[in-house]
C-alpha positions, 0 to 999 in steps of 0.5 A: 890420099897416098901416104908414103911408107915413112908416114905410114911408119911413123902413124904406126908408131904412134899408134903402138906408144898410144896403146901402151899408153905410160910404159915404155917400149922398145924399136925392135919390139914395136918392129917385130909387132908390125914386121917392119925394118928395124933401121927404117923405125929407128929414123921415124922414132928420131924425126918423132922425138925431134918435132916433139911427139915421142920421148926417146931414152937412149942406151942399150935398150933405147926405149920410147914412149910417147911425149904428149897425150893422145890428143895433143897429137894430130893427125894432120900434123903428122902427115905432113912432118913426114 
């Protein structure tokens, strides 16, 4: 099975938020940890928070964290929302 590079992103985010389990963290930080593009993460952060898996706070910071516990969260679903 291939996965696309969004879905890729989007696992990898999930994956950052769920080792910083309650603490919030930032795009550009979780950008700068998997050098990635901060703009292609800002799109997977807000199709996360719309389907539900992450909360995003806005504002000069904008920070993430995620929404449900970890195992709430599918992998399968995941997959096929990106």
């Amino acid at each position: 099975m291939r996965l696309t590079v969004y879905t890729d992103y989007a696992l990898r985010l999930l994956m950052y938020l769920a080792v910083k389990e309650d603490q919030l963290a930032t795009i550009a930080e979780i950008a700068k940890s998997f050098d990635i593009s901060r703009n292609h993460l800002m799109k997977v952060a807000h199709q996360l928070g719309v389907a539900g898996y992450v909360e995003t706070f806005r504002g000069r910071g904008g920070v993430l964290r995620l929404a449900m516990t970890v195992v709430a969260i599918g992998f399968g679903d995941v997959v096929r929302l990106s």
